[in-house]
DSSP file (Angstrom, degrees, kcal/mol; ACC not computed):
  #  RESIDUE AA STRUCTURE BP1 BP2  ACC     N-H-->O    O-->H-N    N-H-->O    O-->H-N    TCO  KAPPA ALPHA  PHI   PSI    X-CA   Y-CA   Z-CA
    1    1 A X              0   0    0      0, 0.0     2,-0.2     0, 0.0     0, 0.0   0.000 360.0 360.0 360.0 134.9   36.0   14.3   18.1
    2    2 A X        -     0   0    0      1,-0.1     2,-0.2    50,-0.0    52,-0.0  -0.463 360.0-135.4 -71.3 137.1   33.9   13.0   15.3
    3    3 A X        +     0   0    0     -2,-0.2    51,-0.5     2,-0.0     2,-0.3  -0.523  25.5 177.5 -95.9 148.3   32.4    9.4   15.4
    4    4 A X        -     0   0    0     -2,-0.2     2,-0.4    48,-0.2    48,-0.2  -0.944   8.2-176.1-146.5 129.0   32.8    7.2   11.9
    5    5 A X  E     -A   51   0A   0     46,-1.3    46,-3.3    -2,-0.3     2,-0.4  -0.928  18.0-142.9-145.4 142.1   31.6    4.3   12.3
    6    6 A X  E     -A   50   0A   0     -2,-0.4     2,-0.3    44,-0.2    44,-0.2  -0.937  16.4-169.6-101.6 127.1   31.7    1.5    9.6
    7    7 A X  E     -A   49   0A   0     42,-1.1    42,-3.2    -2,-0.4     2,-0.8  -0.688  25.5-140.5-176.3 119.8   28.6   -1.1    9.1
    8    8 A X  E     -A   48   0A   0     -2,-0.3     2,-0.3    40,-0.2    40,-0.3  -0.965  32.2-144.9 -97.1  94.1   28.8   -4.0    7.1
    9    9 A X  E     -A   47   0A   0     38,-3.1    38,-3.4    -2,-0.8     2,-0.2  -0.556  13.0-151.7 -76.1 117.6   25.0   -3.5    5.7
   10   10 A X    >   -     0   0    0     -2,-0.3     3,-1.0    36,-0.2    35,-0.2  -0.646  30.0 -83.7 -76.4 141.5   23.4   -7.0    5.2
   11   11 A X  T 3  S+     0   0    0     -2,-0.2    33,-0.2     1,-0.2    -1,-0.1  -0.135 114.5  32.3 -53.0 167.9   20.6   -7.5    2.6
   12   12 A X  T 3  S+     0   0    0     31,-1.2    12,-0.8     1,-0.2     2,-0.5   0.606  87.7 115.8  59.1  18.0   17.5   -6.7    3.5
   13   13 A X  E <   -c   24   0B   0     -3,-1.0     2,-0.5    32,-0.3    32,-0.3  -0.912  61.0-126.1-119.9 146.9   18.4   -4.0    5.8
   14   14 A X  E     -c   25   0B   0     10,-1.3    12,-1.4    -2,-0.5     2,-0.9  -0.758  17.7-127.8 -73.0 118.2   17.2    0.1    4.8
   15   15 A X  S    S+     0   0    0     -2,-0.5     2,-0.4    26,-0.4    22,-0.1   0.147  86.9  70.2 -63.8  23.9   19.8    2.6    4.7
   16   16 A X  S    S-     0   0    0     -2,-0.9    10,-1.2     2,-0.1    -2,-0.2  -0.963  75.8-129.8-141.0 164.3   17.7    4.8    7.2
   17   17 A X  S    S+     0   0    0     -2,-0.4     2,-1.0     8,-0.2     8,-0.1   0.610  78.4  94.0 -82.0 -18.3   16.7    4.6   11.0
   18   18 A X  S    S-     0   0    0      1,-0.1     8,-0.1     2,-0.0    -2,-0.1  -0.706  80.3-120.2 -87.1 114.6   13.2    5.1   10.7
   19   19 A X        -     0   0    0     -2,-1.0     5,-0.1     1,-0.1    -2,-0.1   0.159  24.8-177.2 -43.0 148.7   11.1    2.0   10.5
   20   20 A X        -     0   0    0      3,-0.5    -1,-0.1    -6,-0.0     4,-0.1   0.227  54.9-109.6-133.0  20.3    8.8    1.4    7.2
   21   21 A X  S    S+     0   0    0      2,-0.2     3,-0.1     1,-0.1    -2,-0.1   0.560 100.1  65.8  70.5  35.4    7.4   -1.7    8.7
   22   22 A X  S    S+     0   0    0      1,-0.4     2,-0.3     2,-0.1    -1,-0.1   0.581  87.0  38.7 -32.2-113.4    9.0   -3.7    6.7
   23   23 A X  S    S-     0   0    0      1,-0.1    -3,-0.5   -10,-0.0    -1,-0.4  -0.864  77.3-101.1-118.8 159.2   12.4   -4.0    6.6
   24   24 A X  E     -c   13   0B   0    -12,-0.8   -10,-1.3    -2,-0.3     2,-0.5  -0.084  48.9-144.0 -26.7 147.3   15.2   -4.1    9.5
   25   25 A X  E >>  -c   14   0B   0      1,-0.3     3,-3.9   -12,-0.2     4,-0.6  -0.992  32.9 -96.6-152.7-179.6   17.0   -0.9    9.8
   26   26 A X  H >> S+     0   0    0    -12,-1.4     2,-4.6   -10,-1.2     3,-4.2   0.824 121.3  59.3 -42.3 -92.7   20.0    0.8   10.5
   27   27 A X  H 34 S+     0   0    0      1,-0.3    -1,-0.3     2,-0.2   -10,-0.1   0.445  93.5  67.5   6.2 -18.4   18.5    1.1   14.4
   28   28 A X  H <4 S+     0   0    0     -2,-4.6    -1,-0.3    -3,-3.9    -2,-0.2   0.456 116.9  16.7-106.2 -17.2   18.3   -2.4   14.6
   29   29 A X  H << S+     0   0    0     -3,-4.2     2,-0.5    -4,-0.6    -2,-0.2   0.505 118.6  61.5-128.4  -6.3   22.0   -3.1   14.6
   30   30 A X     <  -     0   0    0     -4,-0.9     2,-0.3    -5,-0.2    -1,-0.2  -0.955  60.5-170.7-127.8 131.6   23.6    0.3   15.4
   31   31 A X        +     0   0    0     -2,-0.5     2,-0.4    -3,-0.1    -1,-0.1  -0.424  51.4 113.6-117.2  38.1   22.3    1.6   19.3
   32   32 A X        -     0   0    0     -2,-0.3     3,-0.4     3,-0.1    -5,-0.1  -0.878  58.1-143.6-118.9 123.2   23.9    5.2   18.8
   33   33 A X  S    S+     0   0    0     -2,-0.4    -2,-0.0     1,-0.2     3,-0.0   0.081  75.9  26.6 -60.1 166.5   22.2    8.5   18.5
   34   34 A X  S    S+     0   0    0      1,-0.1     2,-0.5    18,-0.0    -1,-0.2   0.572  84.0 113.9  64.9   7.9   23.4   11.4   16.1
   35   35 A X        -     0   0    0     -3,-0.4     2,-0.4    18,-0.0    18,-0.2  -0.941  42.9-171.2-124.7 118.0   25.2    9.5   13.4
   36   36 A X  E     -B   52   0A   0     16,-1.4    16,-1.4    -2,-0.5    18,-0.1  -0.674  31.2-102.1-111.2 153.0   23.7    9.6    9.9
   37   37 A X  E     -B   51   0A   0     -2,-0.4    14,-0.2    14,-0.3    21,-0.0  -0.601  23.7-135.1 -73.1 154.6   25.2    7.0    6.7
   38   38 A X  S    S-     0   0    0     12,-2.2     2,-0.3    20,-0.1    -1,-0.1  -0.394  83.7  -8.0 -82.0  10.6   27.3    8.9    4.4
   39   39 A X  S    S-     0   0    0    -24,-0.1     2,-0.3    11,-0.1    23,-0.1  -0.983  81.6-115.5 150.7 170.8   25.6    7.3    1.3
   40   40 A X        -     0   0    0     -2,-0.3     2,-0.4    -3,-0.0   -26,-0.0  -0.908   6.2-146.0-159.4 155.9   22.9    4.5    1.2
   41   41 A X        -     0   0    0     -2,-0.3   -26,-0.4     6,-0.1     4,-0.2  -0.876  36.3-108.8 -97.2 113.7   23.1    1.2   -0.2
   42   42 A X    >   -     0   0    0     -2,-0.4     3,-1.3     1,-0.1   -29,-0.2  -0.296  39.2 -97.8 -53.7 155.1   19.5    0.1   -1.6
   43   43 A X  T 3  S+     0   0    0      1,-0.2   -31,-1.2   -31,-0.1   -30,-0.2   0.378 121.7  54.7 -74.3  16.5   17.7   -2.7    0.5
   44   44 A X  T 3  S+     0   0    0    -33,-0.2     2,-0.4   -32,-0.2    -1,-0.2  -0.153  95.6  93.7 -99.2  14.7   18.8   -5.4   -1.7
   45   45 A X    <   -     0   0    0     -3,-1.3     2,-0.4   -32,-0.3   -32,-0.3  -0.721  53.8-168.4-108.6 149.0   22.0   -4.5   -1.3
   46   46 A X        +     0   0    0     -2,-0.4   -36,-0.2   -36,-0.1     2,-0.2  -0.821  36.4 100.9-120.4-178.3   24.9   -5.6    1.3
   47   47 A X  E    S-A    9   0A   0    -38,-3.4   -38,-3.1    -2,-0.4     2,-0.2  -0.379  72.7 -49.7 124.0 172.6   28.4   -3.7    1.8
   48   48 A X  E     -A    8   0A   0    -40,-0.3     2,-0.3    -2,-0.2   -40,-0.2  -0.403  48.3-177.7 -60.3 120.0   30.3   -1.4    3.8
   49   49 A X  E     -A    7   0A   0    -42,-3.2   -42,-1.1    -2,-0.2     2,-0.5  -0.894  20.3-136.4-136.4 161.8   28.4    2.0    4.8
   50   50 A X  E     -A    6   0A   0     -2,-0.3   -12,-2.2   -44,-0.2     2,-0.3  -0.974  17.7-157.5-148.7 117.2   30.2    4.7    6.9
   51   51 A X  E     +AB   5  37A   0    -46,-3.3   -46,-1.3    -2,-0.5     2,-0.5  -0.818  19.5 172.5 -68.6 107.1   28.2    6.3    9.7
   52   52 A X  E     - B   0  36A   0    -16,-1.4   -16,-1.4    -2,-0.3   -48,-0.2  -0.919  43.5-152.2-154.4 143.9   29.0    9.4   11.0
   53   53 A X  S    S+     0   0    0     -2,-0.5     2,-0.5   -18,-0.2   -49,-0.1   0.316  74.4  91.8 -65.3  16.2   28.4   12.5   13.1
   54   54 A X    >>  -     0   0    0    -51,-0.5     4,-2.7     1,-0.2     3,-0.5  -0.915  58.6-160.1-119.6 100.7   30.1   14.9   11.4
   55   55 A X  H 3> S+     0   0    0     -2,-0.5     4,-1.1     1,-0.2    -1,-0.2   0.891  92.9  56.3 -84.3 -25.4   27.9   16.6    9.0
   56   56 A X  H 34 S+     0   0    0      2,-0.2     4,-0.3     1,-0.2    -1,-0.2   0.283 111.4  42.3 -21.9 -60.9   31.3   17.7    7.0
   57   57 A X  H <> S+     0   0    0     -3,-0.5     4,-1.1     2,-0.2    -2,-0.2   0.054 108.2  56.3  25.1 -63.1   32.3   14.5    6.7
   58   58 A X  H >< S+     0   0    0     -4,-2.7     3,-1.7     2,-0.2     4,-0.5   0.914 110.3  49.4 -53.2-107.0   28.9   13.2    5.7
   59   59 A X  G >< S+     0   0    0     -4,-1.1     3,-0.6     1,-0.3     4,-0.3   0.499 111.9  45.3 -18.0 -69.0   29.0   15.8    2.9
   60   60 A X  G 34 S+     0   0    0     -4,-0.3    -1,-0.3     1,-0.3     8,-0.2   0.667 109.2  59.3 -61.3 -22.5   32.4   14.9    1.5
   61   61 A X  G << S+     0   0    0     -3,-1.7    -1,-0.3    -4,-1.1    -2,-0.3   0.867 126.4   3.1  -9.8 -85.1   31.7   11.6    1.6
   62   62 A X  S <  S+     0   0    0     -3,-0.6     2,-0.5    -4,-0.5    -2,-0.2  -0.144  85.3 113.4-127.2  48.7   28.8   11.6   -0.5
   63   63 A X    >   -     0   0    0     -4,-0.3     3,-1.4    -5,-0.2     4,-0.2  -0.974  63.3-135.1-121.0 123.9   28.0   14.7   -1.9
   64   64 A X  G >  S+     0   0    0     -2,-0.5     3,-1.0     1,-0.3    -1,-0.1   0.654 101.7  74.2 -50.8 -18.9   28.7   14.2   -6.2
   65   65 A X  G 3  S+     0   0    0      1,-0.3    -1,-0.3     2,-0.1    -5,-0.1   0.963  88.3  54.2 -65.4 -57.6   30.4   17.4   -6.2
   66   66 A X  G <  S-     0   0    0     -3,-1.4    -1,-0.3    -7,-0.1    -2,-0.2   0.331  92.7-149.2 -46.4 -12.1   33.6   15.7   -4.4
   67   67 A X    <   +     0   0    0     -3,-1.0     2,-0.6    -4,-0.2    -1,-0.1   0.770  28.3 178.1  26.7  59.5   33.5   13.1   -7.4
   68   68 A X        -     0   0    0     -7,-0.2    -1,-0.2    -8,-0.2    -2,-0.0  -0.745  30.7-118.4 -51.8 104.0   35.1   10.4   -4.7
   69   69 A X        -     0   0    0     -2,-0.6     2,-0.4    -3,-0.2    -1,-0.0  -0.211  30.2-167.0 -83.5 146.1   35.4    7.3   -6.4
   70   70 A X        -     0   0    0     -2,-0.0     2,-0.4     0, 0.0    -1,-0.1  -0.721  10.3-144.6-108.0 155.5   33.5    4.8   -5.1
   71   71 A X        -     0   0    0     -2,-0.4     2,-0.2     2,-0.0    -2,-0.0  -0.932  17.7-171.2-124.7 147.4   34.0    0.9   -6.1
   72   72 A X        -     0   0    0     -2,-0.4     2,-0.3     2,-0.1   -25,-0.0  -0.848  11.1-159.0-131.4 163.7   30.8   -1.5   -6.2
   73   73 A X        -     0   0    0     -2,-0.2     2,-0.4     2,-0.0    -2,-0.0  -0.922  18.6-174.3-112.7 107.6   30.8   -5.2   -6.6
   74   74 A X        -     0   0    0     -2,-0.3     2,-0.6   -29,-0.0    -2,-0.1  -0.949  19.3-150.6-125.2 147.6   27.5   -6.5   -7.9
   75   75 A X        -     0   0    0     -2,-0.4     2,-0.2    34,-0.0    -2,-0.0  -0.904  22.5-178.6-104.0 112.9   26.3   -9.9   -8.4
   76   76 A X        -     0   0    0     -2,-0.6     2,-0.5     2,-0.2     4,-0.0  -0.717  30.2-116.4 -99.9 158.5   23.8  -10.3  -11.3
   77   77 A X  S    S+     0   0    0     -2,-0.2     2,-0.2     2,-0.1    -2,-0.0  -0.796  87.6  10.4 -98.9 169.1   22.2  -13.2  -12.3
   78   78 A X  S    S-     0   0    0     -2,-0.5     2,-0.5     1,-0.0    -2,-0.2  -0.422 105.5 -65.5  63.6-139.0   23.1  -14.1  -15.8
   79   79 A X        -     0   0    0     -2,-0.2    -2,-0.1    27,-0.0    -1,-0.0  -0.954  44.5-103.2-133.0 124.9   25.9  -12.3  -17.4
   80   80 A X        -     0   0    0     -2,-0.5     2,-0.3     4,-0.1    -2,-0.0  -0.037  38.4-141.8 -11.8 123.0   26.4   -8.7  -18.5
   81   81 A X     >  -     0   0    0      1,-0.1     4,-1.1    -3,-0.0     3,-0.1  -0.616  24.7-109.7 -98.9 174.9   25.9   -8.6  -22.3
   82   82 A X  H  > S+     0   0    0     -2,-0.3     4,-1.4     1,-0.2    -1,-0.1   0.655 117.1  49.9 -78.3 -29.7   28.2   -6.4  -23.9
   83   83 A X  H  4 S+     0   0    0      1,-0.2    -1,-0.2     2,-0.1     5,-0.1   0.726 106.4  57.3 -93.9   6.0   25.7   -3.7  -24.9
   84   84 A X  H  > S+     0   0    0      2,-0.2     4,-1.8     1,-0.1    -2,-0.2   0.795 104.7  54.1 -83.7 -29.0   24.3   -3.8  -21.3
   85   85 A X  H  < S+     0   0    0     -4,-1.1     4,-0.5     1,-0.2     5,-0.2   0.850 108.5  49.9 -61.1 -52.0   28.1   -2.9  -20.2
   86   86 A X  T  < S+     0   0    0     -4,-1.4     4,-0.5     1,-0.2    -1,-0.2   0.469  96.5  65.1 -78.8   1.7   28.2    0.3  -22.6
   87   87 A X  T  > S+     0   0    0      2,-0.2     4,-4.0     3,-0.1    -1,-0.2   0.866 108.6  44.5 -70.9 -55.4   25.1    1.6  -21.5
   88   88 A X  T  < S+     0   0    0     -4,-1.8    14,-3.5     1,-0.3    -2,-0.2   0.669 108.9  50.9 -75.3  -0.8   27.1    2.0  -18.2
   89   89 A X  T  4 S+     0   0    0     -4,-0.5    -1,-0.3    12,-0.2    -3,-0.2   0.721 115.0  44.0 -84.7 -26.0   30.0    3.3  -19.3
   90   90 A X  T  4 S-     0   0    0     -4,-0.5    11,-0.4    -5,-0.2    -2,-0.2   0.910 121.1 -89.9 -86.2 -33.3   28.2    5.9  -21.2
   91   91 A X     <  -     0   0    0     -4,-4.0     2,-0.5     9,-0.2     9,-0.2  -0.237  34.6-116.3 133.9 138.6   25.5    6.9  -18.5
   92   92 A X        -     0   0    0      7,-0.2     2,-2.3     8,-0.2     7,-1.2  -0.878  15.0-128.2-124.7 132.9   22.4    5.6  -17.9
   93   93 A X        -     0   0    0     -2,-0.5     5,-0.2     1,-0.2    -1,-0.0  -0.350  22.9-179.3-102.6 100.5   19.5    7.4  -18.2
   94   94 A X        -     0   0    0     -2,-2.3     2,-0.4     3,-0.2    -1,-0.2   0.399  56.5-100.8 -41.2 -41.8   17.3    7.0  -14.8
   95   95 A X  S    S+     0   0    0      2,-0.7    -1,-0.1     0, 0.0     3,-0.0  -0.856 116.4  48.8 118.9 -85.4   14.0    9.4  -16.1
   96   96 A X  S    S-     0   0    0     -2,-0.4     2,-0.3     1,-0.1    -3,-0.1   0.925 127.6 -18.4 -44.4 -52.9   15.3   12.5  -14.0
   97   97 A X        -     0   0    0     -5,-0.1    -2,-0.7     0, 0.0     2,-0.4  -0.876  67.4-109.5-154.3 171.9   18.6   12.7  -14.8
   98   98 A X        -     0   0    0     -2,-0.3    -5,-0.2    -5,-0.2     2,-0.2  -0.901  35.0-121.9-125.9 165.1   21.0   10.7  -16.2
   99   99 A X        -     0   0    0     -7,-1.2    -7,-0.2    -2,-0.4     3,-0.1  -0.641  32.2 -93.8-102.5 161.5   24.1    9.2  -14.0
  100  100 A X        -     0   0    0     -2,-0.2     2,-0.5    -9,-0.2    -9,-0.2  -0.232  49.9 -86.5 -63.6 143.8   27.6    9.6  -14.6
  101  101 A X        -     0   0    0    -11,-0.4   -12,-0.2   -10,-0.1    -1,-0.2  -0.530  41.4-158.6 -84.7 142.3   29.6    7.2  -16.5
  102  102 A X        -     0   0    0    -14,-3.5     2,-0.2    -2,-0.5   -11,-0.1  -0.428  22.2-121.4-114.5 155.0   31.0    4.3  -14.7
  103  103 A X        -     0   0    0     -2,-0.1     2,-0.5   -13,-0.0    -1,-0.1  -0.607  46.6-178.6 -74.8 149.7   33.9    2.0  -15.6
  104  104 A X        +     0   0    0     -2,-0.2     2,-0.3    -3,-0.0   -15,-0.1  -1.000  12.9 156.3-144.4 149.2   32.2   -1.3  -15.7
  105  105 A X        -     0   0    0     -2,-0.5     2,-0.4     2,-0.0   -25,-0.1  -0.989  44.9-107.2-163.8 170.0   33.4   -5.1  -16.5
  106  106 A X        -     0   0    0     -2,-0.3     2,-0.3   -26,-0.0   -27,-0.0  -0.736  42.8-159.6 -95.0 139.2   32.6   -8.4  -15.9
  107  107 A X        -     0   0    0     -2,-0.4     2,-0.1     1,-0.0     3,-0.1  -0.868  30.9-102.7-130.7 152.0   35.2  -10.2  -13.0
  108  108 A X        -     0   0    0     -2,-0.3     2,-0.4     1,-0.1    -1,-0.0  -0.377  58.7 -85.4 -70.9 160.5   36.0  -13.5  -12.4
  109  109 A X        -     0   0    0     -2,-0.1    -1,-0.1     1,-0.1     2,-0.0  -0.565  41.6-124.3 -69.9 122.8   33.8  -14.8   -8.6
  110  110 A X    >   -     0   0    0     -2,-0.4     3,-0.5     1,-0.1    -1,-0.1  -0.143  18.7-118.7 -62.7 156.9   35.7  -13.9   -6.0
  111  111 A X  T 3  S+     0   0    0      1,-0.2    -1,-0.1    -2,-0.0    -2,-0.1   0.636 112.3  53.4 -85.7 -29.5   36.3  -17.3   -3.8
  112  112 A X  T 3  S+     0   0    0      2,-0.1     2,-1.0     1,-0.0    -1,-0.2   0.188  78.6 132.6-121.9  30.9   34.5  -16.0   -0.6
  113  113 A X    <   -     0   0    0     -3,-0.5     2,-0.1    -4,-0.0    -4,-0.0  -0.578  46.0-148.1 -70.4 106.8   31.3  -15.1   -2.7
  114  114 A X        -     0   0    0     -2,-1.0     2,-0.1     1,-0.1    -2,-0.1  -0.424  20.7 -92.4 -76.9 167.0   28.1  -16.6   -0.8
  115  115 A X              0   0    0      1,-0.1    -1,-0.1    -2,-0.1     0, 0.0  -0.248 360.0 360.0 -64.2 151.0   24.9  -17.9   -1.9
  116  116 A X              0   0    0     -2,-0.1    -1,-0.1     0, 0.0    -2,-0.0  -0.146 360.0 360.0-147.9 360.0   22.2  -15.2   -2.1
Protein backbone atom coordinates (compact mmCIF):
# COMPACT_ATOMS: atom_id res chain seq x y z
CA UNK A 1 0.00 0.00 0.00
CA UNK A 2 1.36 3.45 -0.82
CA UNK A 3 2.57 5.83 2.01
CA UNK A 4 1.28 9.75 1.61
CA UNK A 5 2.27 11.50 4.10
CA UNK A 6 1.34 15.25 4.68
CA UNK A 7 4.05 17.79 6.23
CA UNK A 8 3.22 21.15 7.35
CA UNK A 9 6.68 22.64 5.83
CA UNK A 10 7.90 25.48 8.24
CA UNK A 11 10.04 28.44 6.86
CA UNK A 12 13.29 27.89 6.60
CA UNK A 13 13.10 24.29 5.84
CA UNK A 14 14.47 22.81 2.03
CA UNK A 15 12.12 20.81 0.12
CA UNK A 16 14.80 18.05 -0.22
CA UNK A 17 16.53 15.46 2.16
CA UNK A 18 19.94 16.12 1.34
CA UNK A 19 21.69 18.58 3.55
CA UNK A 20 23.23 21.96 1.90
CA UNK A 21 24.61 22.96 5.24
CA UNK A 22 22.54 25.38 5.65
CA UNK A 23 19.16 24.98 6.04
CA UNK A 24 17.02 22.20 8.02
CA UNK A 25 15.60 19.59 5.81
CA UNK A 26 12.90 17.41 5.10
CA UNK A 27 15.18 14.61 7.11
CA UNK A 28 15.18 16.59 10.04
CA UNK A 29 11.50 16.23 10.78
CA UNK A 30 10.35 13.20 8.65
CA UNK A 31 12.51 9.79 9.96
CA UNK A 32 11.12 7.59 6.85
CA UNK A 33 13.06 6.19 4.00
CA UNK A 34 11.62 5.97 0.30
CA UNK A 35 9.11 8.84 0.32
CA UNK A 36 9.90 11.77 -1.96
CA UNK A 37 7.62 15.46 -1.84
CA UNK A 38 5.22 15.69 -4.60
CA UNK A 39 6.17 19.32 -5.34
CA UNK A 40 8.46 21.69 -3.33
CA UNK A 41 7.80 24.71 -1.60
CA UNK A 42 10.85 27.23 -1.78
CA UNK A 43 12.85 27.72 1.62
CA UNK A 44 11.08 30.78 2.48
CA UNK A 45 8.12 29.21 2.19
CA UNK A 46 5.70 27.33 4.79
CA UNK A 47 2.57 25.03 3.80
CA UNK A 48 1.35 21.73 3.40
CA UNK A 49 3.66 19.31 1.19
CA UNK A 50 2.55 15.61 0.42
CA UNK A 51 5.19 12.94 0.73
CA UNK A 52 4.96 9.92 -0.87
CA UNK A 53 6.18 6.55 -2.02
CA UNK A 54 4.38 6.11 -4.89
CA UNK A 55 6.14 7.32 -7.89
CA UNK A 56 2.55 7.41 -9.70
CA UNK A 57 1.26 9.47 -7.30
CA UNK A 58 4.25 11.63 -7.09
CA UNK A 59 3.84 12.24 -10.87
CA UNK A 60 0.10 13.13 -10.85
CA UNK A 61 0.57 15.16 -8.17
CA UNK A 62 2.95 17.43 -9.58
CA UNK A 63 3.68 16.83 -12.98
CA UNK A 64 2.15 20.22 -15.14
CA UNK A 65 0.76 17.96 -17.56
CA UNK A 66 -2.18 16.89 -14.94
CA UNK A 67 -2.93 20.80 -14.70
CA UNK A 68 -4.11 20.07 -10.90
CA UNK A 69 -5.02 23.21 -9.46
CA UNK A 70 -3.14 24.11 -6.76
CA UNK A 71 -4.13 27.12 -4.25
CA UNK A 72 -1.17 29.38 -2.66
CA UNK A 73 -1.56 31.95 0.04
CA UNK A 74 1.25 34.38 0.04
CA UNK A 75 2.01 37.07 2.38
CA UNK A 76 3.89 40.05 0.78
CA UNK A 77 5.02 42.93 2.31
CA UNK A 78 3.37 46.01 1.01
CA UNK A 79 0.38 45.57 -1.24
CA UNK A 80 0.00 44.06 -4.76
CA UNK A 81 -0.31 47.04 -7.13
CA UNK A 82 -2.68 46.37 -9.75
CA UNK A 83 -0.26 46.09 -12.59
CA UNK A 84 1.83 43.65 -10.46
CA UNK A 85 -1.54 41.41 -10.25
CA UNK A 86 -1.86 41.37 -14.22
CA UNK A 87 1.52 40.36 -14.71
CA UNK A 88 0.27 37.19 -12.93
CA UNK A 89 -2.69 36.64 -14.51
CA UNK A 90 -1.09 36.90 -17.77
CA UNK A 91 2.12 34.74 -17.08
CA UNK A 92 5.15 35.73 -15.90
CA UNK A 93 8.10 35.53 -17.69
CA UNK A 94 10.90 33.58 -15.37
CA UNK A 95 14.10 33.86 -18.33
CA UNK A 96 13.49 30.10 -19.42
CA UNK A 97 10.09 29.87 -19.90
CA UNK A 98 7.28 31.65 -18.99
CA UNK A 99 4.62 30.23 -16.29
CA UNK A 100 1.17 29.66 -16.73
CA UNK A 101 -1.37 32.17 -15.84
CA UNK A 102 -2.64 32.28 -12.39
CA UNK A 103 -5.91 33.75 -10.98
CA UNK A 104 -4.50 36.21 -8.54
CA UNK A 105 -6.13 38.83 -5.89
CA UNK A 106 -5.50 40.58 -2.97
CA UNK A 107 -7.63 38.95 0.36
CA UNK A 108 -8.51 40.25 3.37
CA UNK A 109 -5.72 38.64 6.54
CA UNK A 110 -6.92 35.73 7.54
CA UNK A 111 -7.40 35.98 11.61
CA UNK A 112 -4.89 33.08 12.41
CA UNK A 113 -2.14 34.85 10.29
CA UNK A 114 1.31 34.92 12.39
CA UNK A 115 4.11 37.22 12.58
CA UNK A 116 6.88 36.32 10.20
Amino acid sequence: MPRLILFNKPFGVITQFSADGMHPTLKDFIPVDSVYPAGRLDTDSEGLLVLTDDGAVQHRLSHPRHKLPKTYWVQVEGCPTTEALALLRSGVNLGDFTTQPASARVMEEPAMLWPR
